[in-house]
PAKOLZA-992190 format. One record per residue (C-alpha): residue in three letters; x, y negated, z. Coordinates in Angstrom, 2 decimals. Last residue first. Layout:
<sites>
site residuo=ALA; x=X; y=Y; z=Z
...
</sites>
This chain:
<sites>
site residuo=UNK; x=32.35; y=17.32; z=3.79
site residuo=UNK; x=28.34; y=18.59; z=4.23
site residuo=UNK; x=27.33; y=15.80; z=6.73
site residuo=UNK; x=29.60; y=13.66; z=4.92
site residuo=UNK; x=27.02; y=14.06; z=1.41
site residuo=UNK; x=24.04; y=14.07; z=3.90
site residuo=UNK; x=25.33; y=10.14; z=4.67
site residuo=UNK; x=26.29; y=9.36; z=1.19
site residuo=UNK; x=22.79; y=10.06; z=-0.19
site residuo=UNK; x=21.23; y=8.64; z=2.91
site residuo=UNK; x=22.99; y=5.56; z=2.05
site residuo=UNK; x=21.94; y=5.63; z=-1.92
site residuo=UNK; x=18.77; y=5.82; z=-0.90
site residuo=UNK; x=18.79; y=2.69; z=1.54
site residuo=UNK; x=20.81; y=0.59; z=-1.57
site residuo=UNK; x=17.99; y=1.64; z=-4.03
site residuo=UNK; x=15.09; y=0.94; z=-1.91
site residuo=UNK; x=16.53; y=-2.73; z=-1.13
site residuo=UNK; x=16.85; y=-2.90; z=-5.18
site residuo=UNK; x=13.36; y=-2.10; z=-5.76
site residuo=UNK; x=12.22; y=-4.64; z=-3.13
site residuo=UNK; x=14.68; y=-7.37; z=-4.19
site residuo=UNK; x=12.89; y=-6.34; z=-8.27
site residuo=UNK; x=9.70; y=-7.29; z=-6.82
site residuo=UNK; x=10.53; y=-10.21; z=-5.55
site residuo=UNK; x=12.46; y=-11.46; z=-8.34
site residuo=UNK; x=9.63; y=-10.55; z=-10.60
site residuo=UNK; x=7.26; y=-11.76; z=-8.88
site residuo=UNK; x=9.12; y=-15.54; z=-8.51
site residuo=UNK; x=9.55; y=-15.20; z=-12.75
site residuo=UNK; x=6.03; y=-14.33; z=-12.84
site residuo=UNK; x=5.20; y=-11.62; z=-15.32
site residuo=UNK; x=4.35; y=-8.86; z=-11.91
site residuo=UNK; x=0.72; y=-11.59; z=-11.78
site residuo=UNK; x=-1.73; y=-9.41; z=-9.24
site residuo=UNK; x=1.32; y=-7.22; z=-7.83
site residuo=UNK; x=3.80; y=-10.60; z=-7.29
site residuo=UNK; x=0.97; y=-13.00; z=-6.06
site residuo=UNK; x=-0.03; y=-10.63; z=-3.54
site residuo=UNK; x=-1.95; y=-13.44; z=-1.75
site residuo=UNK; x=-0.40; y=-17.18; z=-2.70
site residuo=UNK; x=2.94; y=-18.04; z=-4.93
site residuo=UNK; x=0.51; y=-20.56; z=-6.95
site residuo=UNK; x=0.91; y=-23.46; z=-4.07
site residuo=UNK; x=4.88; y=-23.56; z=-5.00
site residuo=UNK; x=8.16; y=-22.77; z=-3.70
site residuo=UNK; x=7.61; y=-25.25; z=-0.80
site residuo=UNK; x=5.21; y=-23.21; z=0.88
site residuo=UNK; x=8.50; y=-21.04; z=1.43
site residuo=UNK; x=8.63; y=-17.47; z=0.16
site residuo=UNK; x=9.16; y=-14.39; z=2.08
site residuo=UNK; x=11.15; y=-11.37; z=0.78
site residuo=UNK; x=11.95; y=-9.61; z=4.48
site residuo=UNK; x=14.16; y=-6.54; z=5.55
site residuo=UNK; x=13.18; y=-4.15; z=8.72
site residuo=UNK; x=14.38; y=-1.81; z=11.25
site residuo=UNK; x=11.56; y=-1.67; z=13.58
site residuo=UNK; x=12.56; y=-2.13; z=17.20
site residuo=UNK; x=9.32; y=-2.09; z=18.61
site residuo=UNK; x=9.11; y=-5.46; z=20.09
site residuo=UNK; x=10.90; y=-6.61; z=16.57
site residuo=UNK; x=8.75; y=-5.36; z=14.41
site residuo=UNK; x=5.68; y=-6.19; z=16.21
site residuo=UNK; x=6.41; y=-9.45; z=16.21
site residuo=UNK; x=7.85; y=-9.94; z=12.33
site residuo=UNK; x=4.01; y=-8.14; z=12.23
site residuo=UNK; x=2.23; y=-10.93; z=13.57
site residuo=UNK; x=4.10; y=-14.13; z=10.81
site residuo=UNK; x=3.14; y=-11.52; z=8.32
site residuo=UNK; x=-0.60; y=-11.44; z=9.71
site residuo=UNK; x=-0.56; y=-15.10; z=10.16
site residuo=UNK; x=0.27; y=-15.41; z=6.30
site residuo=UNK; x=-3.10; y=-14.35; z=5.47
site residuo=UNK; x=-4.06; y=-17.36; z=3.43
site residuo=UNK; x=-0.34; y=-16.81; z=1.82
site residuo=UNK; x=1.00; y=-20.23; z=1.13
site residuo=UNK; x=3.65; y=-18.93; z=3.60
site residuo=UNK; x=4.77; y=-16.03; z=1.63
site residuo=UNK; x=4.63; y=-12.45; z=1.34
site residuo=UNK; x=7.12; y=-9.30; z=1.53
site residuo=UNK; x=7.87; y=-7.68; z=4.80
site residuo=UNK; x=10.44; y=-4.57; z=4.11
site residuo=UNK; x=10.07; y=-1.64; z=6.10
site residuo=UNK; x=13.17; y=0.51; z=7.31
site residuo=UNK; x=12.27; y=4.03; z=8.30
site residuo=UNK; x=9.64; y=5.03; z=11.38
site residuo=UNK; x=11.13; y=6.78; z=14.49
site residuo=UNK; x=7.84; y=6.60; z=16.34
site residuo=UNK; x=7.58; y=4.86; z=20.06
site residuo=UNK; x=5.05; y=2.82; z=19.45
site residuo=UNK; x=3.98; y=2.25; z=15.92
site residuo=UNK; x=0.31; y=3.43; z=16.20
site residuo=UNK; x=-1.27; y=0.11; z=18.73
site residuo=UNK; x=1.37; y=-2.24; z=16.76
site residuo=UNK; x=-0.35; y=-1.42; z=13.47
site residuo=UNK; x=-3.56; y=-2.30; z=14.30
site residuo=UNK; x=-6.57; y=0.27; z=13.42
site residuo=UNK; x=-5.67; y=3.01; z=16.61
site residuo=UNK; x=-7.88; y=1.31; z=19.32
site residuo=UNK; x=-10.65; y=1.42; z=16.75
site residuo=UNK; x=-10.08; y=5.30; z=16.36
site residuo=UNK; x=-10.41; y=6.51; z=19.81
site residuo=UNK; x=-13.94; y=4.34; z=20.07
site residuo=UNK; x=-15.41; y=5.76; z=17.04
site residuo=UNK; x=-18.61; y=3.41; z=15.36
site residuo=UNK; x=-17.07; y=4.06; z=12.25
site residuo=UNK; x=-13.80; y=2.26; z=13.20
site residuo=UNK; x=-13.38; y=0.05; z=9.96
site residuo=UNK; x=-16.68; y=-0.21; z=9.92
site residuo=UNK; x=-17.02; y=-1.90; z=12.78
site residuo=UNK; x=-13.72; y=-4.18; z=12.17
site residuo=UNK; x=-15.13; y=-5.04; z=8.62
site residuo=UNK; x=-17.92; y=-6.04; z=10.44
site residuo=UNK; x=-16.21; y=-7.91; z=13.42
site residuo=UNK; x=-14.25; y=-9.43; z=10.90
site residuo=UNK; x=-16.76; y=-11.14; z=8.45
site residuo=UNK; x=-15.72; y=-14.62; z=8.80
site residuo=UNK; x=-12.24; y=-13.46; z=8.30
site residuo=UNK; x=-12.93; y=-11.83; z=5.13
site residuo=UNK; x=-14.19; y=-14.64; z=3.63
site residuo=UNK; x=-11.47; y=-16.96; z=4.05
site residuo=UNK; x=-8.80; y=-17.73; z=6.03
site residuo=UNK; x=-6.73; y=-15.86; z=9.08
site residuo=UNK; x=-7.18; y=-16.06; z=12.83
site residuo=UNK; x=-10.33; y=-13.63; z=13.04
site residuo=UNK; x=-8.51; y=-11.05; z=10.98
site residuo=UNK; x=-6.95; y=-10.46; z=14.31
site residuo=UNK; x=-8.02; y=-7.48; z=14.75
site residuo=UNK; x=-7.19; y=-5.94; z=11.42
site residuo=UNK; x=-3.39; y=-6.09; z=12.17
site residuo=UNK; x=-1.91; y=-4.79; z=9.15
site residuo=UNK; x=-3.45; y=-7.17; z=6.59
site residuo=UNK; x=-0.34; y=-6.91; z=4.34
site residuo=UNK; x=0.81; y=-9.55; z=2.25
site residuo=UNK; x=3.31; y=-6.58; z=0.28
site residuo=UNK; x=4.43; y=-3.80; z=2.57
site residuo=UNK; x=7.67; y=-1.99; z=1.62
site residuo=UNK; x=8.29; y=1.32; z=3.34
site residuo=UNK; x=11.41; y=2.81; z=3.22
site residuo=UNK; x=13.51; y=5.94; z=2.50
site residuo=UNK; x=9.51; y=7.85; z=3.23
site residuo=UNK; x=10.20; y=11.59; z=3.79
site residuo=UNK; x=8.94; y=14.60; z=2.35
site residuo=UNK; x=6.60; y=17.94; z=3.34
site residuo=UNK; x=3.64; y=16.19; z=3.93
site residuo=UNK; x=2.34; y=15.58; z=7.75
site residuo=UNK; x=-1.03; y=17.22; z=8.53
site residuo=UNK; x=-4.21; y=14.59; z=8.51
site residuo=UNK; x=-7.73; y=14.87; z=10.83
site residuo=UNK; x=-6.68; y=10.86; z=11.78
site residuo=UNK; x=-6.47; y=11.72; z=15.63
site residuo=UNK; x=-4.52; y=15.06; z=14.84
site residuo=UNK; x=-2.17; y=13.24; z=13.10
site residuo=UNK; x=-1.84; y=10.53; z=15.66
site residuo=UNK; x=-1.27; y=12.95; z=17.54
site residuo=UNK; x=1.68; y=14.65; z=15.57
site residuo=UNK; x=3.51; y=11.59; z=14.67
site residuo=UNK; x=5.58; y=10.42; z=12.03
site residuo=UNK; x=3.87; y=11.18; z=9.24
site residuo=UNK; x=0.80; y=9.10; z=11.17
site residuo=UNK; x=3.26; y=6.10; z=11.28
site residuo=UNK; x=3.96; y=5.92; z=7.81
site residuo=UNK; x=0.29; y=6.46; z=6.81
site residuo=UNK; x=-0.87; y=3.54; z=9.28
site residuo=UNK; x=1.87; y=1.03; z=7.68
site residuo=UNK; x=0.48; y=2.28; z=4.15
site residuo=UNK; x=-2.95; y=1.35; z=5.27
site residuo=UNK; x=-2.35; y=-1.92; z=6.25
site residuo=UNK; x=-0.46; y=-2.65; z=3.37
site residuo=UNK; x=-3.54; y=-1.07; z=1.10
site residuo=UNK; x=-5.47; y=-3.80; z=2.88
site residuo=UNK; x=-2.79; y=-6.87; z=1.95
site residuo=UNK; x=-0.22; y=-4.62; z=-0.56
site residuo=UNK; x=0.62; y=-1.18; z=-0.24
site residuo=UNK; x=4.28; y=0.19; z=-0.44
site residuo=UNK; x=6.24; y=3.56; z=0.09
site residuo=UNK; x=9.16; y=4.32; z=-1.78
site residuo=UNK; x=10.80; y=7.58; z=-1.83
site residuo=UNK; x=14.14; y=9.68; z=-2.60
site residuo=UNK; x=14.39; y=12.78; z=-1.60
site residuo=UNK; x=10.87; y=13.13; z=-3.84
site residuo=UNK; x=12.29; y=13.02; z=-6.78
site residuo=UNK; x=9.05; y=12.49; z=-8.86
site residuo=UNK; x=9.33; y=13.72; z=-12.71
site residuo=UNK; x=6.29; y=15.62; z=-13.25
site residuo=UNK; x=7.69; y=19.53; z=-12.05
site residuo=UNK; x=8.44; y=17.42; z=-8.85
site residuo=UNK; x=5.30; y=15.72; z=-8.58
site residuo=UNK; x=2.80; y=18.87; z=-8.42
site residuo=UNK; x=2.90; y=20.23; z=-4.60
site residuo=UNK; x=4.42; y=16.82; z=-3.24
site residuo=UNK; x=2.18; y=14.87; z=-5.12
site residuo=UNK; x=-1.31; y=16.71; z=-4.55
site residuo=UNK; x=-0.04; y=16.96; z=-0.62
site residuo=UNK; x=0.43; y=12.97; z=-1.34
site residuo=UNK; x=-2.96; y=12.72; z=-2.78
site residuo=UNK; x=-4.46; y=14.61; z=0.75
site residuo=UNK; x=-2.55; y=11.90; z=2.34
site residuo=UNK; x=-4.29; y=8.99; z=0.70
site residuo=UNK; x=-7.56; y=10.75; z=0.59
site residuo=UNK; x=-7.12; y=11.52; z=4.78
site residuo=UNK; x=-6.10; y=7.85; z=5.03
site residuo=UNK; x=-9.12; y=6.51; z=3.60
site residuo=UNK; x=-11.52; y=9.06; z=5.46
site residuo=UNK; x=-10.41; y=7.78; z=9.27
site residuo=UNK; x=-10.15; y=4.53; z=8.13
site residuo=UNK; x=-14.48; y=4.56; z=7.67
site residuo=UNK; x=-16.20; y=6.24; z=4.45
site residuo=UNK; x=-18.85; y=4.95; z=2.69
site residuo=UNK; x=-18.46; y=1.76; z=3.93
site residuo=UNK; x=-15.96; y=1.44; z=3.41
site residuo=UNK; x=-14.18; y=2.50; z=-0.19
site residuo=UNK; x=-12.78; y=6.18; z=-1.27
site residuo=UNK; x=-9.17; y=6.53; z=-1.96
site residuo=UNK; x=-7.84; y=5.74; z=-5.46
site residuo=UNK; x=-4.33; y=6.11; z=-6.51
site residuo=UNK; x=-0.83; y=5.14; z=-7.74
site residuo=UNK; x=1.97; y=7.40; z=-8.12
site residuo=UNK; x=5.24; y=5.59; z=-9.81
site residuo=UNK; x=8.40; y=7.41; z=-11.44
site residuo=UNK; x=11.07; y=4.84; z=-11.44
site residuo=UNK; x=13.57; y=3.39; z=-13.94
site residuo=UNK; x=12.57; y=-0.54; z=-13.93
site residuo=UNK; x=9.52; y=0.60; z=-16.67
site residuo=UNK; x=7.66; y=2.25; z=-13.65
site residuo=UNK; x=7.66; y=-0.99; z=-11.64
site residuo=UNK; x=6.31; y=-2.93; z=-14.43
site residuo=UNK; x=3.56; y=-0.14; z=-15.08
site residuo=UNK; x=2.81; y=0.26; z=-11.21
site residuo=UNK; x=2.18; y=-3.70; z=-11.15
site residuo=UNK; x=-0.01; y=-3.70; z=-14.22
site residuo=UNK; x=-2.05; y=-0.53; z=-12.93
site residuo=UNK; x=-2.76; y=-2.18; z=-9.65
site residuo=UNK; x=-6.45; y=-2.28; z=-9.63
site residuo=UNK; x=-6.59; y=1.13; z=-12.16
site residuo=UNK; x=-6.09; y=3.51; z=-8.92
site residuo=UNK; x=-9.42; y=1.99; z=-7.30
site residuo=UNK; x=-10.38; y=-1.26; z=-6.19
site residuo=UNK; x=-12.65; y=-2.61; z=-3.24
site residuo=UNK; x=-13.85; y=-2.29; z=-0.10
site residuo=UNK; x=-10.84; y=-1.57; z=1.93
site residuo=UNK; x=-9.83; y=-5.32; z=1.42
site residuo=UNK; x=-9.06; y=-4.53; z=-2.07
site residuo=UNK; x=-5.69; y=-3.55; z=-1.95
site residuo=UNK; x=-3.50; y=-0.68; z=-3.71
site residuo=UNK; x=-2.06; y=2.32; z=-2.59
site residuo=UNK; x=1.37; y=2.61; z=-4.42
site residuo=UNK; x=3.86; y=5.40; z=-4.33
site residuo=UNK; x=7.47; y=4.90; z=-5.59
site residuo=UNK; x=9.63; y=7.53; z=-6.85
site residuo=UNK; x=13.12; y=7.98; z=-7.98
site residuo=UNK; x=13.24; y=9.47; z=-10.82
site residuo=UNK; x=13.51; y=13.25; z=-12.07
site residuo=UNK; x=14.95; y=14.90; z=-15.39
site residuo=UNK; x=17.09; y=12.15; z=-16.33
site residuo=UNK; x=17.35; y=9.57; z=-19.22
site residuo=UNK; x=13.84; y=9.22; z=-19.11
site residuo=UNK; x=12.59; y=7.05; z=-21.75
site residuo=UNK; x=9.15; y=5.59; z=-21.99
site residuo=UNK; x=10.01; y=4.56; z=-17.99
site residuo=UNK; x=7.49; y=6.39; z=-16.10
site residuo=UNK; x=3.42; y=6.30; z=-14.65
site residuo=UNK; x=0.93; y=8.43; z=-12.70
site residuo=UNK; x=-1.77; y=7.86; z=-11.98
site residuo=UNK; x=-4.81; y=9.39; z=-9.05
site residuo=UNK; x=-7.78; y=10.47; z=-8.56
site residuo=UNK; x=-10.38; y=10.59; z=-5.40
site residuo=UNK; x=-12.19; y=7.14; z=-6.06
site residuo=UNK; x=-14.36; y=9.04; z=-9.21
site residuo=UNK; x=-15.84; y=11.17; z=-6.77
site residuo=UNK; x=-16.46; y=14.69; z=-8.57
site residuo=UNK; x=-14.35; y=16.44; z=-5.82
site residuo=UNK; x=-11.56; y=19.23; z=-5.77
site residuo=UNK; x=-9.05; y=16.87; z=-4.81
site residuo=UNK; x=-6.51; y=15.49; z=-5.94
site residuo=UNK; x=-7.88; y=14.65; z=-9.36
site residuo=UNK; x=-5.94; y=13.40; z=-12.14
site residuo=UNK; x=-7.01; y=10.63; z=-13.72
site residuo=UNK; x=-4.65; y=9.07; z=-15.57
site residuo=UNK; x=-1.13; y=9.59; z=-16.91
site residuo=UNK; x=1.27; y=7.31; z=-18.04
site residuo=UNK; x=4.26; y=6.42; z=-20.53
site residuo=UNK; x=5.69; y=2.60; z=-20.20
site residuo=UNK; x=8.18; y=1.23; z=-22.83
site residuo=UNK; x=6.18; y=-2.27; z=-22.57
site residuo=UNK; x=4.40; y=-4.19; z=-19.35
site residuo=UNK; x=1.15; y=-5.01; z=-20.07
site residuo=UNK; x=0.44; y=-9.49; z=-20.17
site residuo=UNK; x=-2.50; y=-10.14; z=-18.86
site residuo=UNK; x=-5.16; y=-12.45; z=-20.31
site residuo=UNK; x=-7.68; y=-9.80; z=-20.34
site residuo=UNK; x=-6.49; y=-8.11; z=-17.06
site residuo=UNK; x=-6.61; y=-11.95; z=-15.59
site residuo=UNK; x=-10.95; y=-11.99; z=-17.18
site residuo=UNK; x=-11.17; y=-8.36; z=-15.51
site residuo=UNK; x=-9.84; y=-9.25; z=-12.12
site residuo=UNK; x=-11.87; y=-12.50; z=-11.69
site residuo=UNK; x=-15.15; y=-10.45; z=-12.23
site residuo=UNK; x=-14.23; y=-7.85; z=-9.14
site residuo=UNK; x=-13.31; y=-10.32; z=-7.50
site residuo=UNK; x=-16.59; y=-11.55; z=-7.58
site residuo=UNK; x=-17.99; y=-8.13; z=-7.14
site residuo=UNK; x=-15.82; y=-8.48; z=-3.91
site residuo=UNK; x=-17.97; y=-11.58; z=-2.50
site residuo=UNK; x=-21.22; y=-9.85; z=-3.66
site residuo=UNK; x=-20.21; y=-6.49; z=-1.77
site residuo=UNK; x=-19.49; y=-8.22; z=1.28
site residuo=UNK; x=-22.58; y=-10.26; z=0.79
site residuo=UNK; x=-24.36; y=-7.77; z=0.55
site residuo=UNK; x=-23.05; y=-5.76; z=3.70
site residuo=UNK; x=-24.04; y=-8.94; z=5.71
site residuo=UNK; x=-27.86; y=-8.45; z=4.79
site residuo=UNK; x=-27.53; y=-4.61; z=5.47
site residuo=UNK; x=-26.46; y=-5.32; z=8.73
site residuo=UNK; x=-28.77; y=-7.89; z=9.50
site residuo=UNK; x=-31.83; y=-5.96; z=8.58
site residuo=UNK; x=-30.37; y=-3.18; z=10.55
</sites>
């Protein structure tokens, strides 16, 4: 126990650093203009601070719903809330979308298990109140960046799949994902071992907790032990190789293509520049090489709508 708690400190010291880092770049940060939001609603009927969500649009609507684009945020499941990415969601927002970001509740409080039933019990708060709010929800973007990539994979496979439903204690919600964007994603949490850095020193405890000490659910953390056989939609892989946790890209172009994923990628070349490195374009959305990235995502999410549009539209002719 003494060991556990002594590792747990220095998980917690390691992100309180981060922590730190974060608030001297918000300082410095530039906000993205003609953006209107909305914080802190709750989406569930709980005081915890991590269970709320925000909400953010163009400053001008010029129609009555927008396309919409849900973000759950990194933090290597440890760390952040629905403010970490507020930045990000802002810039996205002010490209003509309506954006929901929120909070889930951190390890080790809570193991996978409770993450993805916060992040699915704020898309039963979306689907029930977003499209009096301005969400479209025909027409949806899912994306998460390193941990909150990981989880988004997991939540598009889950919506997918009634066991895995019943595994993770989740029901599916009543819309569909167009695609699925994940940004430096740490999707394959068992081979954290092979990356850089602090967290990969500390796998096998993120890994326990994680799992929670539950067998069924530690053979269900990796992406390619869920994806099997699902009818997912089209991801899109966005990272780069000066990425510490580029091996987990490099794994999931694997996956992908073993299980037939349909799939579009934004990676940059070490040669672009040593400052391109993990989730450059959500932690710094000013850069000219984040903005180009993002905007490819928002664009690749644009084209796949429009082709379902057409495609229901012939379904009808």
């Amino acid at each position: 126990m003494a060991d556990e708690d002594a590792m747990l400190a220095k998980i917690q010291a390691v992100w309180a650093q981060t922590g730190a880092r974060d608030k001297a770049r918000y300082a410095e940060e530039r906000v993205p203009e003609n953006v209107h939001w909305e914080t802190e609603y709750r989406y569930e009927n709980s005081a915890d601070p991590q269970q709320t969500l925000n909400l953010y649009y163009p400053a001008k609507r010029r129609n009555a719903t927008l396309p919409t684009v849900i973000d759950v945020h990194g933090g290597g499941w440890f760390y952040g809330d629905r403010n970490l990415n507020q930045n990000y969601c802002r810039y996205l927002a002010s490209q003509g979308y309506a954006v929901m970001g929120m909070g889930y509740r951190l390890l080790p409080d809570v193991d996978v298990r409770g993450q993805i039933q916060d992040i699915f019990s704020s898309l039963r708060w979306l689907s029930h109140y977003g499209p009096q709010r301005g969400f479209d929800l025909d027409h949806v973007l899912l994306t998460g960046d390193s941990a909150g990539g990981h989880l988004a994979s997991l939540v598009a496979c889950i919506q997918q799949s009634e066991e895995l439903q019943e595994l993770f204690g989740v029901s599916r919600v009543n819309f569909n994902f167009t695609m699925v964007a994940l940004v430096c994603p740490v999707a394959e949490p068992s081979k954290l071992p092979e990356a850089a850095g602090d967290m990969s020193e500390m796998a096998s405890f993120y890994l326990d907790k994680l799992s929670g000490g539950d067998q069924a659910l530690a053979a269900h953390l990796n992406f390619s032990q869920v994806v099997k056989g699902l009818d997912l939609p089209p991801f899109m892989l966005i990272g780069g190789q000066n990425d510490s946790f580029y091996l987990q890209s490099q794994a999931l172009l694997q996956v992908f293509d073993a299980n037939k994923v349909t799939y579009t990628t934004k990676l940059w070349p070490a040669s672009a520049g040593p400052h391109l490195k993990h989730v450059f374009n959500v932690q710094h959305w000013e850069w000219p090489e984040s903005i180009e990235t993002n905007l490819a995502m928002l664009r690749a999410f644009d084209d796949l709508s429009k082709q379902h549009d057409e495609a229901e539209e012939n379904e009808f002719d």
